[in-house]
VMD Tcl script that builds the backbone (N, CA, C; Angstrom):
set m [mol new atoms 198]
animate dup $m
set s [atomselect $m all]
$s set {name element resname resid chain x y z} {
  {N N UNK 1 A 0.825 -1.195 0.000}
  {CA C UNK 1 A 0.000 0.000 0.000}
  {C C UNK 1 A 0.870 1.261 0.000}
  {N N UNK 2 A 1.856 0.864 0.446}
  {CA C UNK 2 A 2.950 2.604 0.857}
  {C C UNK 2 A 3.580 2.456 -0.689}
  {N N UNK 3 A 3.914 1.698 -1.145}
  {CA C UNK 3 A 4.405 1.876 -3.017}
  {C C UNK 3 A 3.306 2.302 -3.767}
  {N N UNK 4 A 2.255 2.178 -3.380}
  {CA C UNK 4 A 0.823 2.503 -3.868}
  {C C UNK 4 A 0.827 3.845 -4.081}
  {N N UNK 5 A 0.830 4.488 -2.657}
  {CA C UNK 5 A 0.706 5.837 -2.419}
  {C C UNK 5 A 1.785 6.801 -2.781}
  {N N UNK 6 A 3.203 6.122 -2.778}
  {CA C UNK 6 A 4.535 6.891 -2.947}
  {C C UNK 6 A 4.509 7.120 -4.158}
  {N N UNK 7 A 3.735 6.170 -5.326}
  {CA C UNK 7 A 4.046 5.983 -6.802}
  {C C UNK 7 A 3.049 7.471 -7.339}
  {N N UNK 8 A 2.012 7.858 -6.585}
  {CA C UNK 8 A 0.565 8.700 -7.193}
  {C C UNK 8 A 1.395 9.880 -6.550}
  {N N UNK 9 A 2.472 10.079 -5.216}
  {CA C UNK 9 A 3.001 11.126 -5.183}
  {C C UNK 9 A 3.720 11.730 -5.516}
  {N N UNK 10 A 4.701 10.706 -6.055}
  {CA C UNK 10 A 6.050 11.016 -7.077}
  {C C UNK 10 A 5.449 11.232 -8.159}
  {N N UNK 11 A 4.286 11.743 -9.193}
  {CA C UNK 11 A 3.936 11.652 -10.188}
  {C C UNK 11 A 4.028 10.644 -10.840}
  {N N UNK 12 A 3.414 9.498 -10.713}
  {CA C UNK 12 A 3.414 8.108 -11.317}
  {C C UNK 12 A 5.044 8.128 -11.559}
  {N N UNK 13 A 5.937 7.663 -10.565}
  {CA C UNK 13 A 7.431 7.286 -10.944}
  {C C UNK 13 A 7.615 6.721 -9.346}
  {N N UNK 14 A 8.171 5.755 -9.689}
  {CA C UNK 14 A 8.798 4.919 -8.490}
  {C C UNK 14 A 10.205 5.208 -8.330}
  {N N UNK 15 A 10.701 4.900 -7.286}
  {CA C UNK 15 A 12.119 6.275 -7.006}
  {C C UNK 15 A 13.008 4.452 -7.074}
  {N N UNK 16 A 14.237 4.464 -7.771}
  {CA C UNK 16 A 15.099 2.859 -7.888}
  {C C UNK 16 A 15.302 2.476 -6.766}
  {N N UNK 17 A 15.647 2.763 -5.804}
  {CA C UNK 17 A 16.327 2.778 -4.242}
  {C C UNK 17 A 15.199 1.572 -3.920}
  {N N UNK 18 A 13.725 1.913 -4.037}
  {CA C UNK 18 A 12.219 1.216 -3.346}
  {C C UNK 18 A 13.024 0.091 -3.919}
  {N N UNK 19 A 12.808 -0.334 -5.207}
  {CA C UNK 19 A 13.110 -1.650 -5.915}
  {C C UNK 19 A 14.302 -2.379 -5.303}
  {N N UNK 20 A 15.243 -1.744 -5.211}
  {CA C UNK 20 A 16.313 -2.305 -4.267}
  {C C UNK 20 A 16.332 -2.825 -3.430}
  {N N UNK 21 A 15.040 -1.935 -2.412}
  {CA C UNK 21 A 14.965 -2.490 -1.074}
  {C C UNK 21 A 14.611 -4.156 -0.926}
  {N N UNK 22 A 13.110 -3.609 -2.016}
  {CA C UNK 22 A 12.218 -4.585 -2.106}
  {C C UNK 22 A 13.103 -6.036 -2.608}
  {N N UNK 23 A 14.147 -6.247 -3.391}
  {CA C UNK 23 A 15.194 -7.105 -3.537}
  {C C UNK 23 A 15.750 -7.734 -2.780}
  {N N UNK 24 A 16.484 -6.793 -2.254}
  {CA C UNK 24 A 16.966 -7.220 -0.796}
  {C C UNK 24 A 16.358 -8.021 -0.040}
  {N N UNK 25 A 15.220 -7.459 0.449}
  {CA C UNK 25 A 14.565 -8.115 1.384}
  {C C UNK 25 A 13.995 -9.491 0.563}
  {N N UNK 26 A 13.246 -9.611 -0.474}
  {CA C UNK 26 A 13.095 -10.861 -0.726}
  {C C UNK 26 A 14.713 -12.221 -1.163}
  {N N UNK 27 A 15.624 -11.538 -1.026}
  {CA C UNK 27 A 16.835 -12.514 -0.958}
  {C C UNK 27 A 16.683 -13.206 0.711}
  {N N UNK 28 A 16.969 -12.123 1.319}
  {CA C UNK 28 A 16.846 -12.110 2.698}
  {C C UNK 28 A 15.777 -13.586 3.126}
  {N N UNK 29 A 14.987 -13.010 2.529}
  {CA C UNK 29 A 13.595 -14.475 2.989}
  {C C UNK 29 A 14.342 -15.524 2.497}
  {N N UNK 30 A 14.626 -15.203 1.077}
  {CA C UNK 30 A 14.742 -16.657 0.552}
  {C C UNK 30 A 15.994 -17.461 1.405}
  {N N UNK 31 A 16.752 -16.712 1.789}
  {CA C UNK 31 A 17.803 -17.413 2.601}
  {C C UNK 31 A 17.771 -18.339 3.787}
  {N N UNK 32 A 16.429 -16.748 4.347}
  {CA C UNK 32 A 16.285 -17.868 5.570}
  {C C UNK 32 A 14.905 -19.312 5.564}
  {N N UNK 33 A 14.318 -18.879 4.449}
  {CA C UNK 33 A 13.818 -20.068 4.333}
  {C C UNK 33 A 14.519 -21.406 3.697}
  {N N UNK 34 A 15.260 -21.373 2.635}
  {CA C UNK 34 A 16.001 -22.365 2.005}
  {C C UNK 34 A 17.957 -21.652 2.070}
  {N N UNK 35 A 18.259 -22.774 2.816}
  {CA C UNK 35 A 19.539 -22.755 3.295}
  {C C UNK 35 A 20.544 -24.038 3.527}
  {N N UNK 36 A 19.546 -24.814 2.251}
  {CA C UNK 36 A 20.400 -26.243 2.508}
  {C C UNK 36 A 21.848 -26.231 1.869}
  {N N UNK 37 A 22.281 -25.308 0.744}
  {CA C UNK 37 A 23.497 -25.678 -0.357}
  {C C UNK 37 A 24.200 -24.309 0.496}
  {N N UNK 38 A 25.601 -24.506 0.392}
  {CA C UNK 38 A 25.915 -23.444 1.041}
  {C C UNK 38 A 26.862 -22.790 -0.376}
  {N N UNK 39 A 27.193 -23.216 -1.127}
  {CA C UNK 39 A 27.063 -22.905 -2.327}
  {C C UNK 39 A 25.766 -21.737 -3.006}
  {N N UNK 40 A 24.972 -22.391 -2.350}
  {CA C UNK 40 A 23.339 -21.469 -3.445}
  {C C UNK 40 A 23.300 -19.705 -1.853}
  {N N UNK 41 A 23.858 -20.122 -0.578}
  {CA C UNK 41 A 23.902 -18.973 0.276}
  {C C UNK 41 A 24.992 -18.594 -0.123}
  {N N UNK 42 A 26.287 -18.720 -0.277}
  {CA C UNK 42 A 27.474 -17.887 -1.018}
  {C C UNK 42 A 26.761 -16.801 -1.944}
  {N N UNK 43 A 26.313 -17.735 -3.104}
  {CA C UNK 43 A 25.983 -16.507 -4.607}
  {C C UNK 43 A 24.696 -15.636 -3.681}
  {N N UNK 44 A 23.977 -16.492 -3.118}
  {CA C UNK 44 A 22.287 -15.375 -2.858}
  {C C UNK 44 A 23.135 -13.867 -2.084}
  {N N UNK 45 A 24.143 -14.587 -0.902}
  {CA C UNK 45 A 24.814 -13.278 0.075}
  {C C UNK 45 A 25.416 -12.466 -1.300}
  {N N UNK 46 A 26.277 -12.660 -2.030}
  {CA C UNK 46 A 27.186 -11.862 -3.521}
  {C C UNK 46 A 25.804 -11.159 -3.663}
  {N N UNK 47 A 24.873 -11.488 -4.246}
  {CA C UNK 47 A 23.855 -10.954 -4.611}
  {C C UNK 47 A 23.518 -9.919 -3.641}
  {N N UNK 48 A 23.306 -9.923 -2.303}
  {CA C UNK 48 A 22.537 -8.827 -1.336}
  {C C UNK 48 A 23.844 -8.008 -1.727}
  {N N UNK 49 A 25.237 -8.102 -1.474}
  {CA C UNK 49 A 25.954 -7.485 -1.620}
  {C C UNK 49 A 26.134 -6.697 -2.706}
  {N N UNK 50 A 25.807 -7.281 -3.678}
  {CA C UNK 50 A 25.863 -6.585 -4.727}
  {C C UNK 50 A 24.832 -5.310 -5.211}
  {N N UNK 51 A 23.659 -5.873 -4.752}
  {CA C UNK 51 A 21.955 -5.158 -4.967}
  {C C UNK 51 A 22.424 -3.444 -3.463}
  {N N UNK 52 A 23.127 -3.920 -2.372}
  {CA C UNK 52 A 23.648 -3.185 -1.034}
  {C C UNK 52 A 24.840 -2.165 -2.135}
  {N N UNK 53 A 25.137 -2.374 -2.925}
  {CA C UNK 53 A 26.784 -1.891 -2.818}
  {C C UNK 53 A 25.602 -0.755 -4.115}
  {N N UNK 54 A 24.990 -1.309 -5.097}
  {CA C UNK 54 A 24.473 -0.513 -5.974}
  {C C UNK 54 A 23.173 0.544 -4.985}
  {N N UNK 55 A 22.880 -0.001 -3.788}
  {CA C UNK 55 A 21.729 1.147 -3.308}
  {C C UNK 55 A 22.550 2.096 -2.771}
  {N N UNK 56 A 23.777 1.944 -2.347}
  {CA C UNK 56 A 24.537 3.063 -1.690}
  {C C UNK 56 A 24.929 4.139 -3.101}
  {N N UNK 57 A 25.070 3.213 -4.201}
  {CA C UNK 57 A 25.569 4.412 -5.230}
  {C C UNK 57 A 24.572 4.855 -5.639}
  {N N UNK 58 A 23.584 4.288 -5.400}
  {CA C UNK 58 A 22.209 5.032 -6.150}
  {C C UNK 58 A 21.773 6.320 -5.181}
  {N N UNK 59 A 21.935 5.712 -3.659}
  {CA C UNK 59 A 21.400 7.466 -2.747}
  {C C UNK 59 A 22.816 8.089 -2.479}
  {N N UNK 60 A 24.217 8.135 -3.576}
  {CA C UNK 60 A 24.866 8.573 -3.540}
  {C C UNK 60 A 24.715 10.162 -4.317}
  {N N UNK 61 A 24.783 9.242 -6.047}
  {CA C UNK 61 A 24.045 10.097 -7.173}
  {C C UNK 61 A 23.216 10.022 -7.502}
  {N N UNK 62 A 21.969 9.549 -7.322}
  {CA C UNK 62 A 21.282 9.557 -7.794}
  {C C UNK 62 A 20.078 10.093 -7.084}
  {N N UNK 63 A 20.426 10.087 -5.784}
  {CA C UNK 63 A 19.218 10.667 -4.318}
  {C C UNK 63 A 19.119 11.813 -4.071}
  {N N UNK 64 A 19.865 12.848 -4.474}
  {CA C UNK 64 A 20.242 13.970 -4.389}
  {C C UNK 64 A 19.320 14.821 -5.237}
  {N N UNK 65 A 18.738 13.919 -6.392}
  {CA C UNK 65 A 18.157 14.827 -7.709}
  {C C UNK 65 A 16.613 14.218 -6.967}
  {N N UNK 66 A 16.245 13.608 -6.366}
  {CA C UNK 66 A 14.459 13.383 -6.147}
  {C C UNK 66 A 14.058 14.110 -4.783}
}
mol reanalyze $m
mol bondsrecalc $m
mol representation Tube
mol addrep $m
């Protein structure tokens, strides 16, 4: 409901950072629900890290202009 409302206030535009979050956090689940290969938690963690390392550059340059 709050992406609902953020999207009709930003003038129909979703700000990238939300999407990020929203990423994150569904890695996050998936981890802690399936955690048998520790192989498949290596790449999923690379992944948060990676999705983490791009939200910092995004409310670096890119947060400044919304």
């Amino acid at each position: 409901m709050a992406l609902i409302v953020k999207y009709f206030k930003n003038n129909f535009h979703f700000p990238l950072n939300f999407f990020l979050y929203i990423g994150i956090t569904a890695i996050v689940r998936l981890l802690i629900i399936d955690h048998e290969s520790s192989y498949d938690n290596l790449i999923w963690s690379v992944a948060i890290f990676v999705l983490v390392c791009s939200l910092v550059l995004v409310e670096k340059f890119i947060g400044h202009n919304e």
